[in-house]
C-alpha positions as CSV (number, residue, x, y, z in Angstrom):
1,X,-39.9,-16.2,2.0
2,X,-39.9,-13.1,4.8
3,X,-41.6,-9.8,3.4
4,X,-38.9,-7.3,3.4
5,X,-39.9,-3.7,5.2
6,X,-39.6,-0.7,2.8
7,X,-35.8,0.6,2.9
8,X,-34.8,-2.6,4.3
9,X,-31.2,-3.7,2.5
10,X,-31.2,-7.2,1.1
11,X,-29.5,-9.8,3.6
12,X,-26.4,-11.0,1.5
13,X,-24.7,-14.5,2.6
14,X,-21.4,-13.3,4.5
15,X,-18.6,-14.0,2.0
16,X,-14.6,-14.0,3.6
17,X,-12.5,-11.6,2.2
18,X,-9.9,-13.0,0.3
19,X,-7.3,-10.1,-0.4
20,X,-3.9,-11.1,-0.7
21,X,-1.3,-9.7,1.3
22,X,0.4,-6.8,0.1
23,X,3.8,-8.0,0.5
24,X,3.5,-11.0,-1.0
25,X,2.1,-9.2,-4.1
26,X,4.6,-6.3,-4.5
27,X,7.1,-9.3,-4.3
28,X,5.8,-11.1,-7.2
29,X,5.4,-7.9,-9.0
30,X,9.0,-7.1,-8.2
31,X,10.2,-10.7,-9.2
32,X,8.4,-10.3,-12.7
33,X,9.9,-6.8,-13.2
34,X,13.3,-8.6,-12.8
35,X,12.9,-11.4,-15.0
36,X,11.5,-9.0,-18.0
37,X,14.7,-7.0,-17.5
38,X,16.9,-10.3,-18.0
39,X,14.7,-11.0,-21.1
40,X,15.1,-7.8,-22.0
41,X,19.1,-7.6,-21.8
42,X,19.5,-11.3,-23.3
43,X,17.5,-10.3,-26.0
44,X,19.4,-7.2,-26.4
45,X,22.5,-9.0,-26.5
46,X,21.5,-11.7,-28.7
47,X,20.1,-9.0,-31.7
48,X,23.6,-7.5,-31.4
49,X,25.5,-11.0,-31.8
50,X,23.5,-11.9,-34.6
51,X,24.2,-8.6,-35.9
52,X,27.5,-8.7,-36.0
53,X,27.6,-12.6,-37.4
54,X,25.4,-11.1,-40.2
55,X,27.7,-8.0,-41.3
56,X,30.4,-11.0,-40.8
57,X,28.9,-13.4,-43.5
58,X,28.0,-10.6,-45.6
59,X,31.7,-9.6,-45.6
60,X,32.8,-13.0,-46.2
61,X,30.8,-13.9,-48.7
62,X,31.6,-11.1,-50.8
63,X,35.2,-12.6,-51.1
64,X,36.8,-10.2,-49.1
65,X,39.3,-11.0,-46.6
66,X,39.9,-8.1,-44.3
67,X,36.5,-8.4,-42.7
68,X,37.7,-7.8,-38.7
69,X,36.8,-4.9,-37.1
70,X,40.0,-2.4,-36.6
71,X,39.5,-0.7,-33.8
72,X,41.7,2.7,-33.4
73,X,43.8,3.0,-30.8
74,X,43.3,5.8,-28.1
């Protein structure tokens, strides 16, 4: 081993830099915002389906048989 002179930096081995580009990353980030929204709405859409199928079987089951939604008219 070499002696090292006082205030002499360490040698480190030369390591590449690795850094992705930045338009490759803002693209995946953008992808993955876009497919969380689509969970997002299908998820959304499916709670309120199952919803209404619930307060329809609830209906039903209670023997009544004017269980559609009357909508009034504008």
């Amino acid at each position: 081993m070499s002696k090292r002179e006082p205030g002499e930096k360490p040698k480190s081995p030369a390591k590449p830099q690795s850094r992705p580009q930045s338009g490759d990353s803002r693209r995946a980030a953008l992808a993955g915002l876009i497919i969380a929204a689509v969970i997002l709405g299908v998820g959304l859409w499916l709670a309120r389906s199952l919803t209404a199928a619930s307060k329809m079987q609830d209906c039903l089951m209670s023997g009544r048989t004017n269980c559609n939604v009357i909508e009034p008219a504008r």
